[in-house]
C-alpha positions in Angstrom: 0.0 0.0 0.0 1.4 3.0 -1.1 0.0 5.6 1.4 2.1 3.7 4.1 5.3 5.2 3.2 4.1 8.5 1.8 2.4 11.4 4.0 0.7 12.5 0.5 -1.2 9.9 -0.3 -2.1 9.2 3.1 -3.3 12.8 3.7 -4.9 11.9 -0.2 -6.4 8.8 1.4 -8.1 10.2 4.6 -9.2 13.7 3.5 -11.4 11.6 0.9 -12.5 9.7 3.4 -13.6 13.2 5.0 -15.5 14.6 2.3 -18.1 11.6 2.1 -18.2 11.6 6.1 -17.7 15.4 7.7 -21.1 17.1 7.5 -19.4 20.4 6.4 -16.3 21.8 5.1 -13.7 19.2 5.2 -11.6 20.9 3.9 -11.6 23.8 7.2 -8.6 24.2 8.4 -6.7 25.9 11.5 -3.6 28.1 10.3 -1.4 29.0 12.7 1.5 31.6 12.1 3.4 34.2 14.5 4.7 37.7 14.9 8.1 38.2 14.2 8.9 38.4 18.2 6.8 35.0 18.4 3.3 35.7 19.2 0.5 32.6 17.9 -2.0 33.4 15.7 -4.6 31.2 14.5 -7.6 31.2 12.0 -9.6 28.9 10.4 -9.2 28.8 6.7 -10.2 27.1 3.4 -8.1 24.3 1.9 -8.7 25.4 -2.0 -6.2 22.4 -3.5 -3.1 20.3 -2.6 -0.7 18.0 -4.5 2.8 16.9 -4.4 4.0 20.6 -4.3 1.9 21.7 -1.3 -1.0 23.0 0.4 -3.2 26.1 -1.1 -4.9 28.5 0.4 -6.1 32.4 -0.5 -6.2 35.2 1.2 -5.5 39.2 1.8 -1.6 40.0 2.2 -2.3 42.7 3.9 -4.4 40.5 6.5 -3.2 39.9 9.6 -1.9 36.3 8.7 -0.8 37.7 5.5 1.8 40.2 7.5 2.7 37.5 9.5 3.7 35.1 6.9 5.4 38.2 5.2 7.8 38.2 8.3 7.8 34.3 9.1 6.9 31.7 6.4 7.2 29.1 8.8 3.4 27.9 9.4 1.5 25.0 10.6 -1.7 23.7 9.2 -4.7 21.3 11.2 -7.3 19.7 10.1 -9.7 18.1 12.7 -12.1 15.3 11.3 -14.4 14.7 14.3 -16.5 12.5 12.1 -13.7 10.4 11.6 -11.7 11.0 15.0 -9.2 12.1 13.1 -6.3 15.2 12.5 -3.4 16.2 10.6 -0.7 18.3 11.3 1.4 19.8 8.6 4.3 22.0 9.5 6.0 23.6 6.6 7.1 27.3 4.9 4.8 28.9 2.5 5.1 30.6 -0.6 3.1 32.5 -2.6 1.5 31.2 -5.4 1.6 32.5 -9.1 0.0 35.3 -10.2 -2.0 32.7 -13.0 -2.7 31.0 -10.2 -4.1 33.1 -8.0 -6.1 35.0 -11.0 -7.5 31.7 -12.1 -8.8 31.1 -8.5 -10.1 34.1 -8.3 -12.3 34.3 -11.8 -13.8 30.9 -9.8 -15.2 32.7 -6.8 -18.5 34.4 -6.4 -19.1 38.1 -7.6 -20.0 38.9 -4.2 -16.8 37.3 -2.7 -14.5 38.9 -5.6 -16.3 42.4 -4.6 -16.0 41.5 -1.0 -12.7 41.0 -1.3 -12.0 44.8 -3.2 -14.1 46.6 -0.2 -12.4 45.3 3.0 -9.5 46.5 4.5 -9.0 42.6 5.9 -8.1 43.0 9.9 -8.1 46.4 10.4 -10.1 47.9 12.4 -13.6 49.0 11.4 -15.7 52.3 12.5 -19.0 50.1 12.0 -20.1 47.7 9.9 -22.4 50.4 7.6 -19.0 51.5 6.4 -18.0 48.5 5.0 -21.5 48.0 3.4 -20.9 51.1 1.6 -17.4 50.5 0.2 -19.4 46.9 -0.8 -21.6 49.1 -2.6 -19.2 51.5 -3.7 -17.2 47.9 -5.7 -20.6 47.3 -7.2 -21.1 50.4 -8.6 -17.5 50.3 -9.8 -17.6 47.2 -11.7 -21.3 46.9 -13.0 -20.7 45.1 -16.3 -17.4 43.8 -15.9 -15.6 41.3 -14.6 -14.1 41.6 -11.5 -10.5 41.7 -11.6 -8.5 40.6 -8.6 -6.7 43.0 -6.7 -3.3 42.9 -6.8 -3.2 42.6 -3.0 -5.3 39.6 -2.7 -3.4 36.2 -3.3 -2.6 32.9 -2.3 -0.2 30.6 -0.1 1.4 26.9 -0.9 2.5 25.8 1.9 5.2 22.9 1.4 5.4 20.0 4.0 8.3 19.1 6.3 6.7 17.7 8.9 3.3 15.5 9.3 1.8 14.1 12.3 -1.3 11.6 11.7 -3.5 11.2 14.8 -5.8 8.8 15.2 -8.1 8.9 18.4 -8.4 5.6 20.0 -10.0 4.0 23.0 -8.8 5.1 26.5 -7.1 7.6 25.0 -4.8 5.3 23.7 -4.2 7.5 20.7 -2.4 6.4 17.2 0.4 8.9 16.3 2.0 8.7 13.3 4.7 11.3 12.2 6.3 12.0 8.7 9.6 14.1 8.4 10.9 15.3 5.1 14.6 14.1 4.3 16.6 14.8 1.5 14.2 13.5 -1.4 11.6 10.8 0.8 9.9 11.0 4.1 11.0 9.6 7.4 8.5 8.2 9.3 7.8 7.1 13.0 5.7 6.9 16.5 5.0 9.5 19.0 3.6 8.2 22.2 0.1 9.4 22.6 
């Protein structure tokens, strides 16, 4: 079995098992990054795809986690399958994705999330949330009959794996803990006691 030796296809293996078991959004997951003088940070964001290179998601560089990354690409991801009583941890350092990339992810997206996207000032503060509906309203106006380009300040991440850790909740809290390491071309694997 293939998926024994290789994080990928495991993580392949189990987060299909997720999408015909989790009743919503298997494909949530918790970023963590930090401040440049080591402050956490975590959200929950949207996997959007994943492959051999890494793991993709979009956001705002100008965001919060955007800044952060900026200063510290090192990141870890979780996902947490309660369906399954199942997570993954991926540690790993994250680069931005091509501008083709990101523009073709971003024609995919709803007109109200592409317009969203022009009208907030992601985690900054906000007066009230009747200015924010009127830049909203304000994008609308602006691009009525067009497409909605993205802006240049709105982007995505690949994150590229060095570390996994498989968990697998068992009775008595007995737990299964299965850890992948990246080295030199392959993956070194082992245990970790629960």
């Amino acid at each position: 079995m293939a998926e024994a030796n290789d994080p990928l296809a495991l993580f392949d293996s189990w987060f299909d098992e997720a999408r015909s078991s989790e009743p919503e959004l298997p494909e949530a997951m918790a970023v963590a990054t930090s401040t440049p003088d080591g402050q956490p940070s975590v959200r929950m964001v949207l996997l959007k795809s994943h492959g051999p290179d890494g793991f993709v998601f979009f956001t705002n560089y100008a965001s919060r986690k955007g800044e952060e990354i900026a200063a510290n690409p090192n990141l870890a991801l979780l996902f947490h399958w309660k369906s399954l009583r199942r997570q993954v941890r991926i540690e790993g350092n994250a680069q931005e994705v091509g501008v083709e990339e990101a523009d073709a992810y971003f024609a995919t997206r709803s007109r109200y999330s592409q317009l969203g996207a022009w009208a907030s000032d992601q985690s900054r503060p906000l007066p009230d949330r009747a200015t924010f509906e009127a830049r909203y309203e304000e994008m609308k106006h602006k691009f009525e009959g067009q497409e909605v380009p993205r802006p240049p300040y709105w982007s995505g991440f690949r994150v590229v794996p060095e570390h996994f850790e498989f968990w697998t909740d068992m009775p008595h809290r007995l737990h299964e803990r299965r850890v992948f390491t990246r080295s030199g071309g392959g993956w070194t694997q082992g245990l970790l006691y629960p």
